[in-house]
C-alpha positions in Angstrom: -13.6 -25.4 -11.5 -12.4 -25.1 -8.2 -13.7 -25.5 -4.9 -13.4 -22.5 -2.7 -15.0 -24.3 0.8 -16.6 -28.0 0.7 -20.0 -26.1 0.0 -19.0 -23.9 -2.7 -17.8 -24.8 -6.2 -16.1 -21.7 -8.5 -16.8 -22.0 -11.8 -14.7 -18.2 -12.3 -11.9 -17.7 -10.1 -12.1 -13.7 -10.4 -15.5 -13.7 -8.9 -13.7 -15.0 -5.4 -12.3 -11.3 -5.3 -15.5 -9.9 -6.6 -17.6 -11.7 -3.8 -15.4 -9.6 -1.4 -16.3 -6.4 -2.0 -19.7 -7.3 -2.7 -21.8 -4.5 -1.0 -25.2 -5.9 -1.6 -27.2 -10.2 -1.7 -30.2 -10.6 -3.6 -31.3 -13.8 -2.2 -34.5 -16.0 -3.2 -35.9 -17.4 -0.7 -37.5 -20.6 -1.2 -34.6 -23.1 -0.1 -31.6 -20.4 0.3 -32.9 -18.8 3.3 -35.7 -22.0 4.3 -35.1 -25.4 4.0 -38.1 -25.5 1.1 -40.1 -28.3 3.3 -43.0 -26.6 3.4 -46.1 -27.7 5.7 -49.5 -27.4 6.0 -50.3 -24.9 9.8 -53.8 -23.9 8.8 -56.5 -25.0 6.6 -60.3 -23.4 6.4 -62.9 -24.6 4.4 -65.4 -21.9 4.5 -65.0 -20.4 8.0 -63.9 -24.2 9.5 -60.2 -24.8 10.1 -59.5 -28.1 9.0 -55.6 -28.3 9.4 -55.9 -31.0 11.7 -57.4 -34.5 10.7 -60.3 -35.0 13.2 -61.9 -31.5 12.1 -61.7 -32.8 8.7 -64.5 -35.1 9.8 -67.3 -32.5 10.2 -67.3 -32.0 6.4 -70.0 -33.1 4.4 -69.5 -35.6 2.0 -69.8 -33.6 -1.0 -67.2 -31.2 -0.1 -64.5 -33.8 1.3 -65.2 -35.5 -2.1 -64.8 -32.4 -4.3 -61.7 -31.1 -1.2 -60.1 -34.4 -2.4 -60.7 -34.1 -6.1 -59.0 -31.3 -6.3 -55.7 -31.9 -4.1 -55.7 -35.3 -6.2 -56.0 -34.1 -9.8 -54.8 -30.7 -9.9 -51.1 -31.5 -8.6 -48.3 -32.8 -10.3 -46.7 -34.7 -7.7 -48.1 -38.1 -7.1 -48.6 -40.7 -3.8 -48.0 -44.2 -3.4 -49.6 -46.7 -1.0 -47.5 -49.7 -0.9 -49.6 -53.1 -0.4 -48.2 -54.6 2.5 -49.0 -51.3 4.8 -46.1 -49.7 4.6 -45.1 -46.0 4.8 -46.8 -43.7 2.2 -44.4 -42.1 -0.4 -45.7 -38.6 -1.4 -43.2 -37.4 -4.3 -43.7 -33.8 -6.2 -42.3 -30.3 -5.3 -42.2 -29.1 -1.6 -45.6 -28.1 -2.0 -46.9 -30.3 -3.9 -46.0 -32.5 -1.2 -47.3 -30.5 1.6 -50.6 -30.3 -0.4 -50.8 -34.2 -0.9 -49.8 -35.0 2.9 -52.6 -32.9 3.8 -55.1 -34.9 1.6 -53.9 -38.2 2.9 -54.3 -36.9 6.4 -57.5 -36.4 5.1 -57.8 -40.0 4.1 -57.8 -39.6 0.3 -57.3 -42.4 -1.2 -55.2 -41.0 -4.2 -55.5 -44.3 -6.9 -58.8 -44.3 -6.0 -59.9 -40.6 -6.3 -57.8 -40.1 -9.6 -59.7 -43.3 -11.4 -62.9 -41.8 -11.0 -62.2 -38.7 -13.3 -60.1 -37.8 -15.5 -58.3 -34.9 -16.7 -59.3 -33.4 -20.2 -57.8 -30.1 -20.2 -54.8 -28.4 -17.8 -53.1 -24.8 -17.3 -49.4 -25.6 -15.8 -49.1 -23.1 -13.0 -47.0 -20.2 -14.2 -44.9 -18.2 -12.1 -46.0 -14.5 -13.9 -50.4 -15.7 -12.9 -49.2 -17.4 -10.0 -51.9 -20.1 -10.6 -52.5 -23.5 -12.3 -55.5 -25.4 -12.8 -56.9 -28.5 -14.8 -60.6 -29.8 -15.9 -61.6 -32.8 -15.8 -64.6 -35.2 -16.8 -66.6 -36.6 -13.7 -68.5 -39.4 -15.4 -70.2 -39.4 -18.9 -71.0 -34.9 -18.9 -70.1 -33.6 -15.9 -66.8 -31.3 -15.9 -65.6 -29.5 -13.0 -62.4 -27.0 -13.2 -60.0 -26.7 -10.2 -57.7 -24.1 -9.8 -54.6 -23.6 -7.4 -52.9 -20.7 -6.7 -51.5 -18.1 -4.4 -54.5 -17.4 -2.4 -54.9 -13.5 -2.5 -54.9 -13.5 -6.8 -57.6 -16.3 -6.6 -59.5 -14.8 -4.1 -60.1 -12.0 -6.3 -61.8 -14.1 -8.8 -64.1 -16.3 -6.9 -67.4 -14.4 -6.1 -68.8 -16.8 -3.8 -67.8 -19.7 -1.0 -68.8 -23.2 -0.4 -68.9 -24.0 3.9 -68.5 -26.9 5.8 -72.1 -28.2 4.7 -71.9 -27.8 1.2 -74.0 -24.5 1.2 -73.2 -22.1 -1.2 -72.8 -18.1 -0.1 -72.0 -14.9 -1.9 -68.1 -13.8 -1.3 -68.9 -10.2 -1.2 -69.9 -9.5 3.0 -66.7 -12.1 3.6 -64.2 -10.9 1.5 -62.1 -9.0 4.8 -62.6 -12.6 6.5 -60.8 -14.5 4.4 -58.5 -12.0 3.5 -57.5 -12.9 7.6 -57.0 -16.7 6.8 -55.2 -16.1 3.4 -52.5 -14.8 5.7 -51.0 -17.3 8.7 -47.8 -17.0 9.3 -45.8 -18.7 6.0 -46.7 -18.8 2.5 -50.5 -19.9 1.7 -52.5 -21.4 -0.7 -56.1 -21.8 -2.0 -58.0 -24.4 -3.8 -60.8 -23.4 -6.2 -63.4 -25.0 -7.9 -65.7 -24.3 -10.6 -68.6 -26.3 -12.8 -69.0 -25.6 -16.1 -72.3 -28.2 -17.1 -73.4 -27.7 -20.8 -70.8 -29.9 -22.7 -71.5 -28.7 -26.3 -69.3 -25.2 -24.3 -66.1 -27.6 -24.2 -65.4 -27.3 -27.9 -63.4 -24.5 -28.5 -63.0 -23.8 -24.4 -59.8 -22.3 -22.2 -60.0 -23.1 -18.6 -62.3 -20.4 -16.8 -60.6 -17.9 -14.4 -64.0 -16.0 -13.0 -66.9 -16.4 -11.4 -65.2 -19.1 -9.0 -66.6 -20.3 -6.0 -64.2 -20.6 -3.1 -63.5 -24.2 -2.0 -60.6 -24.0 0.4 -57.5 -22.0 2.1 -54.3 -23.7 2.7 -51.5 -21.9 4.9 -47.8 -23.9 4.8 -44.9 -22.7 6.5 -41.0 -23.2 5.2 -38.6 -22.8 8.5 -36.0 -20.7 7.5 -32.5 -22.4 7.5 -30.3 -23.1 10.9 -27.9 -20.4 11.4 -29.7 -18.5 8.7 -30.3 -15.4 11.1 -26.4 -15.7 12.1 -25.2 -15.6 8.8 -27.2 -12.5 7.8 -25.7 -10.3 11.1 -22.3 -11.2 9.9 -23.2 -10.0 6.7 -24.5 -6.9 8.4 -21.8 -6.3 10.4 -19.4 -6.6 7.1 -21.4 -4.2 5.9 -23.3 -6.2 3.1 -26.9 -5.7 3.1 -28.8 -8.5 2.2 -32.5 -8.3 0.3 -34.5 -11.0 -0.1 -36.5 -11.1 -3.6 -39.4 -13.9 -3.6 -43.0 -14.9 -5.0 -44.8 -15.0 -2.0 -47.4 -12.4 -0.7 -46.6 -9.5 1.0 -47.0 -10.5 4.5 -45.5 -14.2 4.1 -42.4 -11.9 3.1 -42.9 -9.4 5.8 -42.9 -12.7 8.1 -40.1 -14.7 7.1 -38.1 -11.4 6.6 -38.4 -11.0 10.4 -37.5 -14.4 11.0 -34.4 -14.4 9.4 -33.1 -11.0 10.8 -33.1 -9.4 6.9 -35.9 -6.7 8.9 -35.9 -5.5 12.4 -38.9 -4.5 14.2 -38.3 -0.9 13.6 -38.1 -1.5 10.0 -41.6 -2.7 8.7 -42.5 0.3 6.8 -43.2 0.3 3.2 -39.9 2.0 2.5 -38.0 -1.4 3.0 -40.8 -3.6 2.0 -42.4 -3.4 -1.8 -44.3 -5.7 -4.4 -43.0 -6.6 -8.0 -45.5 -5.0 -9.8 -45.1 -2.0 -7.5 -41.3 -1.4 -8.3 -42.4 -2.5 -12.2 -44.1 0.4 -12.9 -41.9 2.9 -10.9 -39.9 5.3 -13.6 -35.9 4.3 -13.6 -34.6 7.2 -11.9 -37.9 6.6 -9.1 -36.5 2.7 -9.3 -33.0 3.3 -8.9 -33.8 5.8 -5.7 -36.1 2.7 -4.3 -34.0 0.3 -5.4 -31.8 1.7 -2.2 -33.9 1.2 0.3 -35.3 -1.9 -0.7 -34.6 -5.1 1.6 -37.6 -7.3 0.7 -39.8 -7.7 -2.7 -42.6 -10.1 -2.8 -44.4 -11.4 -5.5 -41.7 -10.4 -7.9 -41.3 -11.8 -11.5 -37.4 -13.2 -12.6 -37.9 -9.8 -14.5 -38.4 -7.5 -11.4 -35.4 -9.0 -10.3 -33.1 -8.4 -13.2 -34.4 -5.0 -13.4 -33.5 -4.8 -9.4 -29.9 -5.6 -10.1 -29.8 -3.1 -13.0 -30.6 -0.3 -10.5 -28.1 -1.4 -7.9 -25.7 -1.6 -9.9 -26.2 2.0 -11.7 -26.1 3.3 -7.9 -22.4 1.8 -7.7 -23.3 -1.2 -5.9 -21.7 -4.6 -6.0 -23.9 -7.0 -6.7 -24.3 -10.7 -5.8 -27.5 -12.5 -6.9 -28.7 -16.1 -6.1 -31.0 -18.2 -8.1 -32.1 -21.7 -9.3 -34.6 -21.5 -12.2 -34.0 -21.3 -15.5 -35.8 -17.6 -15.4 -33.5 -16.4 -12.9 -30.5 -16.8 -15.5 -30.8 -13.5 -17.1 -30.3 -11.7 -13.4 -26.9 -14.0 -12.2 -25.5 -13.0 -15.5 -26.2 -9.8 -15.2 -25.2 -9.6 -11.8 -21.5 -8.7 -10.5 -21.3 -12.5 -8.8 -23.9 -15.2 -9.5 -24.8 -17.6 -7.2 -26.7 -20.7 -8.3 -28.0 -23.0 -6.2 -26.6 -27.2 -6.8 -29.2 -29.4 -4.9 -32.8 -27.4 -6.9 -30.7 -24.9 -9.8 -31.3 -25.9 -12.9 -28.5 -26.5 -15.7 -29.4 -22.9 -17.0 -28.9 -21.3 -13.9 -25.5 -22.8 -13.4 -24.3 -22.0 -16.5 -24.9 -18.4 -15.9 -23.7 -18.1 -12.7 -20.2 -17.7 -11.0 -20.1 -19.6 -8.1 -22.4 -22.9 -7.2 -23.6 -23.4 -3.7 -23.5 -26.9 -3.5 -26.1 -27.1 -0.7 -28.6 -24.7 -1.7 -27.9 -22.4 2.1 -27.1 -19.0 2.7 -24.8 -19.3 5.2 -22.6 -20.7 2.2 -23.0 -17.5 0.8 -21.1 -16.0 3.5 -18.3 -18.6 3.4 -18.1 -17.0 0.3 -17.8 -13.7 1.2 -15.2 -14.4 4.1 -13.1 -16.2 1.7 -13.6 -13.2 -0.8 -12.3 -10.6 1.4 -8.3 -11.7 2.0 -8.2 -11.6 -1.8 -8.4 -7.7 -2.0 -6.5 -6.9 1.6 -3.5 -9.5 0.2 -3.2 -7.7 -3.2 -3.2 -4.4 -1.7 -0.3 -5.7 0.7 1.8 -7.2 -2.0 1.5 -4.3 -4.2 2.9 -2.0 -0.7 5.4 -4.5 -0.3 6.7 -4.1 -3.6 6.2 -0.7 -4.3 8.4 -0.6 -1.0 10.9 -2.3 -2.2 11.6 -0.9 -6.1 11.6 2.8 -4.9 14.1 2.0 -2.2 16.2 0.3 -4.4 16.0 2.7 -7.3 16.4 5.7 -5.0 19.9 4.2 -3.4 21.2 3.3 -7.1 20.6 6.4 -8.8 21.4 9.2 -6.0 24.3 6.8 -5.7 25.6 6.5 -9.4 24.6 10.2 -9.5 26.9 11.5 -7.3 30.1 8.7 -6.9 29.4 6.9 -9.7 29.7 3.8 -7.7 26.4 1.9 -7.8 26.1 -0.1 -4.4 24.0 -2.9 -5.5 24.7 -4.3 -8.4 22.6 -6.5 -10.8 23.0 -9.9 -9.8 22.4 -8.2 -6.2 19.3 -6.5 -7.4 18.5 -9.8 -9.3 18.2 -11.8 -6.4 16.1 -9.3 -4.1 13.6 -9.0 -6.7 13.6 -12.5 -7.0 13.4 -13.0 -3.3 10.6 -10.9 -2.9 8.7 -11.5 -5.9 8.4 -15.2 -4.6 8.4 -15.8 -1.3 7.1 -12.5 -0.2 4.4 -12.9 -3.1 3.4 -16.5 -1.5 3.8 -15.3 2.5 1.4 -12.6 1.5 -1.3 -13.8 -0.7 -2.1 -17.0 0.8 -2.9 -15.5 4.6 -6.2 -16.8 5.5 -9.2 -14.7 6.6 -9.6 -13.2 9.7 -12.2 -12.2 11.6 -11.1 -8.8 11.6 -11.9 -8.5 7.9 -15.6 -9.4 8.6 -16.2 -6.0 10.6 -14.9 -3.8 8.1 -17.3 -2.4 5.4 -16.6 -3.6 1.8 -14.3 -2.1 -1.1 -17.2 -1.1 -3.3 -16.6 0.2 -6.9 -15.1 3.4 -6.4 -12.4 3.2 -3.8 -8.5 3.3 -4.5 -6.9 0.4 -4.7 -3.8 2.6 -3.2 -5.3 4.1 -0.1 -3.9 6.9 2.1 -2.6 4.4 4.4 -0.8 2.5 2.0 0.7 5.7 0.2 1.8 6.9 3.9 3.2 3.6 5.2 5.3 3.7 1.5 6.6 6.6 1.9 7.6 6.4 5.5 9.6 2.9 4.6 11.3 3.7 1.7 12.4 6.9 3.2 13.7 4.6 6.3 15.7 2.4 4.0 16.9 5.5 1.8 18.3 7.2 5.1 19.8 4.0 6.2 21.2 2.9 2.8 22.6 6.2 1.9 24.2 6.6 5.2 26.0 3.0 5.0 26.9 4.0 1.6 28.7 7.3 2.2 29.9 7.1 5.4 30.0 3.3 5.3 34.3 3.3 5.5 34.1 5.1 8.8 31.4 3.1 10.1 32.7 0.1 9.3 36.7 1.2 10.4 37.6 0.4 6.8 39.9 3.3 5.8 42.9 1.7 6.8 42.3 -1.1 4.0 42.5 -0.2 0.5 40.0 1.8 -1.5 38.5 -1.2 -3.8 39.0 -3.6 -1.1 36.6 -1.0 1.3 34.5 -0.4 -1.4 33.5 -4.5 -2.0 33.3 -4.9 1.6 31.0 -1.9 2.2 28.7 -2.5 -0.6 28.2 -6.7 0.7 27.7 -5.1 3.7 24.8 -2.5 2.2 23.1 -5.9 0.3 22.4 -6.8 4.0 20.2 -4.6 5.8 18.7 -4.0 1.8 17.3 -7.8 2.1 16.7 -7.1 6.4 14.7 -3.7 5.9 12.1 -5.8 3.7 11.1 -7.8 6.2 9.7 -5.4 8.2 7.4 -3.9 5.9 5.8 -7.3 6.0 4.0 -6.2 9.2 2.6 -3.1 7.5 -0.7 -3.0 6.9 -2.3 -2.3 3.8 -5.6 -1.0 5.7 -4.9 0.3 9.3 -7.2 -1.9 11.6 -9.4 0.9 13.4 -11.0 -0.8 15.9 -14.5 0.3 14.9 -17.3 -0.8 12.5 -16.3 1.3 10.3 -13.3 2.8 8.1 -12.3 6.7 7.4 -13.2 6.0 3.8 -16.5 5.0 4.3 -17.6 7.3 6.5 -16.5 9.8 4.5 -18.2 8.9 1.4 -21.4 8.5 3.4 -21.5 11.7 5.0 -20.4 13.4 1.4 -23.0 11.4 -1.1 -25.9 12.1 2.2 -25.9 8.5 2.0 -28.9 7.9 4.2 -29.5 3.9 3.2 -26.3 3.6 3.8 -26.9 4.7 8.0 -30.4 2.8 7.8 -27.4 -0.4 6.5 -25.8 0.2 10.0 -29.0 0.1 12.3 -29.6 4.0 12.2 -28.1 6.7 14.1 -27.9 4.0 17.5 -26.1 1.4 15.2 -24.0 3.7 14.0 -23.3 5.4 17.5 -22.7 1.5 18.6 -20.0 1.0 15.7 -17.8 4.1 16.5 -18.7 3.0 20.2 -20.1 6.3 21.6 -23.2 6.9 23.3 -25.8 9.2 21.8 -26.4 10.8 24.7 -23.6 12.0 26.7 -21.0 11.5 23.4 -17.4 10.2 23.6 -16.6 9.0 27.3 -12.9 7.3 26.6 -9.9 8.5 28.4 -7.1 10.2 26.5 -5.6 6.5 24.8 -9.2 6.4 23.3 -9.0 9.9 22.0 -5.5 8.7 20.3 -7.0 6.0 18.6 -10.2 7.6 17.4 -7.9 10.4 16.1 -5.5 7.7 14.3 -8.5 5.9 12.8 -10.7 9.5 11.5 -7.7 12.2 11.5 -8.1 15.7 14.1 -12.1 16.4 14.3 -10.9 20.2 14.2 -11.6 22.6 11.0 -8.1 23.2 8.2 -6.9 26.2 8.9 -7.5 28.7 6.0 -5.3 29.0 3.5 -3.9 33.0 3.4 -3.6 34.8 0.3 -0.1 34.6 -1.3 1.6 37.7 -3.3 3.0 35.1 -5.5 -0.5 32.8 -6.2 -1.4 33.8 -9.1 -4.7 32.0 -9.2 -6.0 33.7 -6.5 -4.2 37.2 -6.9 -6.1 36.8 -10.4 -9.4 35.6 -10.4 -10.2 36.5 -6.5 -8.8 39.6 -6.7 -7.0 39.3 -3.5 -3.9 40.5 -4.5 -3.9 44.0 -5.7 0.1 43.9 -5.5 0.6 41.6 -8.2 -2.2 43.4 -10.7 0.1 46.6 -10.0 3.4 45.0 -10.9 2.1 43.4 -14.1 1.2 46.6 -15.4 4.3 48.2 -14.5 6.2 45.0 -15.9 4.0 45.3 -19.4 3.8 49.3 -19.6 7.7 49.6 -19.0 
């Protein structure tokens, strides 16, 4: 392993290159994108918000003691009153916590409250029912059943609701109510109840999921990360769009989504947003087509989101995937780059993945990516460099031994440039750290050359430049050099040292060639190209729509291109003559089109008289 930032720990170094031209992040969000401390910002028993303590005192006792019950027993965290008054310890998951600070604010005493039942029967909360709940024995017969769960799943199964008196209603001329306080801004949670009298029904008995009656409705918040929102515009702007895959309810999602700049305003329809089970049952060719437009999923399985990375990846899309359960192993492996989290993944998820964020935040993520990107742009410069290099030295020796026989560079010559530039020139030109410049330019994808146009151009320009130069030294080298009053091997020695000179000079300046010609805009040739050719419309939706894209090739909508003329030089160096080819005329002697398009009569006439005569 090594350790690509002080955040981020490779476990395989080829997925440092990979994270570069990653086009797409499938991030959880729970602790990547929020610092997974949740807490409790709105509480209702019945129609009474009892978030805050002192309303918690207009309860009646019955439901405060069965409220309290049911945070106590049904949790798997635990809290611990120290003796001597000192500060409570609540211990458990970030909601379990939340949950269990909420009770003690509500002064439960948890010893207390747990001695007087006891648990005889539990459901472990599973991520697929997205509810757990336990029963337990309240003196010598009574058994009550408590469930907790995401709020709009148990809703549906309670048909009626306890209030602040203890009085018990029918759910049915409610249900739109409480749908309201399932859904405060964060995730939410509810707290159910249920009595089940008769014991001789407890012999061969599962926990009942129906005919609940509603106890409570818990709302907690997780605040997304700091910087969060920063990191996700650089992504943007690098042209990575960034989907955020979690277990919470559709508008929790829709919330925090907003928050941390994954949606805009103008991007709340249901195209971007969709549900797990939604996206489940869509047909593959339907899923790979959403799949696209996709940027948040909520209440998704670890399936949906293995199945999500399938059908980005079958649309040619680079795929980096983040995750920290043991579920979520199936989608880093399956993902171009995984990214497992080091403070909450488990050993599983590490395991599967390629990279580890050692402090579970996504603005590691984009370390990641930044670090990811001088990979590619140094390879593609060392390969021009040296592409450079071996056709100007092979041209010079062979049009050189072909006509004089007298091979100006010889082999410990060509020996040591190789050597020269297969070092140093390798190290000057891999290890260049990244830039900021490589943050605005859209990634590599799967499908682009790893010889562009620019490189092929600034290759043939150079070694032309060092033929010209090398040939001329070489056959006119005497004269230049005032060497023909000295004899012919003598010239010959000192002309060809002389050549081994500006050989090893002419490299260094295709050092400052670039391997990707920095355009000044948000977007390359290339890209643009394939967009408008594949009618890549998620791909203009990536950029902020037609007035994000107008922003990156800095024009205005309205009124168009308003540079002066130096403008109009760059935009034509960076996208090539916005004018139509001209057409192409017919030729006597193309035979393809004299043959098949019939355009030239001509040649049909002078085959038959060819063949016939």
């Amino acid at each position: 392993m090594i350790s690509l930032s002080f955040f981020d720990q490779v476990r395989r170094l080829s997925a440092c290159e990979t994270m570069g031209s990653a086009t797409t992040i499938c991030s959880d969000k729970t602790g990547t994108l929020t610092l997974n401390q949740m807490t409790v910002v709105e509480a209702y028993v019945g129609e009474k918000n009892v978030a805050v303590a002192s309303n918690a005192d207009s309860l009646s006792c019955t439901v405060n003691s069965l409220l309290v019950e049911g945070i106590a027993q049904n949790s798997t965290g635990s809290v611990y009153e120290p003796e001597d008054g000192g500060a409570i310890e609540i211990t458990g998951s970030p909601t379990e916590k939340a949950i269990l600070g909420w009770g003690v604010e509500l002064k439960m005493r948890f010893d207390e409250v747990t001695s007087k039942s006891s648990i005889i029967h539990a459901s472990p909360f599973n991520s697929e029912k997205k509810r757990g709940g336990v029963a337990v024995r309240v003196g010598d017969s009574d058994v009550r059943v408590h469930w907790k769960g995401a709020a709009e799943i148990i809703l549906d199964l309670c048909t009626s609701w306890i209030d602040s008196s203890g009085a018990k209603h029918e759910m049915t001329p409610h249900v739109e109510k409480f749908k309201k306080q399932i859904y405060p801004k964060g995730p939410a949670l509810s707290i159910y109840l249920k009595e089940v009298p008769n014991e001789e029904e407890r012999d061969n008995w599962s926990l009942p999921d129906n005919d609940l009656i509603l106890l409570a409705i818990v709302g907690m918040k997780d605040p997304c990360c700091p910087g969060v929102k920063d990191a996700v515009l650089l992504c943007t702007n690098a042209g990575v769009k960034v989907r955020m895959v979690t277990g919470d309810n559709l508008q929790t999602a829709k919330a925090i989504a907003l928050e941390c700049g994954i949606l805009s305003e103008n991007e709340r329809a249901d195209d971007f947003i969709i549900e797990g089970k939604v996206f489940r049952a869509l047909p593959d060719e339907q899923k790979e087509q959403a799949a696209e437009k996709i940027k948040v999923m909520a209440r998704s399985s670890p399936n949906d989101k293995l199945q999500l990375v399938k059908a980005l990846k079958k649309r040619g899309h680079v795929v980096a995937v983040t995750g920290d359960g043991t579920n979520d192993a199936p989608a880093l492996h399956e993902a171009d780059i995984g990214l497992a989290m080091g403070i909450q993944g488990t050993e599983v998820a590490k395991e599967s993945s390629h990279i580890i964020i050692l402090d579970d935040n996504f603005a590691s993520v984009v370390k990641v990516v930044r670090w990811g990107r001088p990979v590619y742009a140094n390879i593609q410069k060392f390969i021009q460099f040296q592409l450079t290099v071996n056709v100007a030295a092979l041209i010079i020796n062979v049009v050189a031994a072909v006509s004089s026989v007298n091979v100006p560079l010889n082999a410990v010559q060509l020996l040591w440039v190789n050597l020269l530039m297969d070092t140093l020139g390798a190290l000057a030109l891999a290890t260049e750290p990244p830039t900021d410049s490589l943050m605005k330019r859209a990634p590599v994808g799967r499908r682009e050359p790893l010889i562009t146009n620019i490189m092929w151009r600034n290759l043939v320009i150079q070694a032309l430049f060092q033929v010209a130069v090398l040939l001329t030294l070489n056959f006119d080298g005497r004269s230049l050099l005032q060497l023909n009053n000295y004899p012919m091997t003598k010239a010959n020695k000192i002309k060809n040292t002389f050549i081994f000179n500006p050989v090893v000079l002419c490299q260094l300046s295709t050092f400052k060639l670039p391997a990707v010609l920095p355009c000044g805009f948000g977007i390359g040739d290339e890209q643009l190209t394939s967009m408008t050719r594949d009618h890549n419309y998620s791909a203009l939706q990536d950029y902020g729509g037609v007035k994000g894209f107008a922003n990156l090739l800095k024009t205005n909508i309205d009124k168009g291109i308003t540079g002066d003329d130096a403008d109009l030089v760059s935009r034509r160096n960076a996208f090539g003559s916005n004018t139509y080819p001209h057409k192409k005329g017919k030729c006597f002697w193309d035979i393809k089109e004299g043959w098949y398009d019939g355009g030239s009569i001509a040649f049909a006439v002078f085959l038959v008289i060819v063949v016939t005569g």
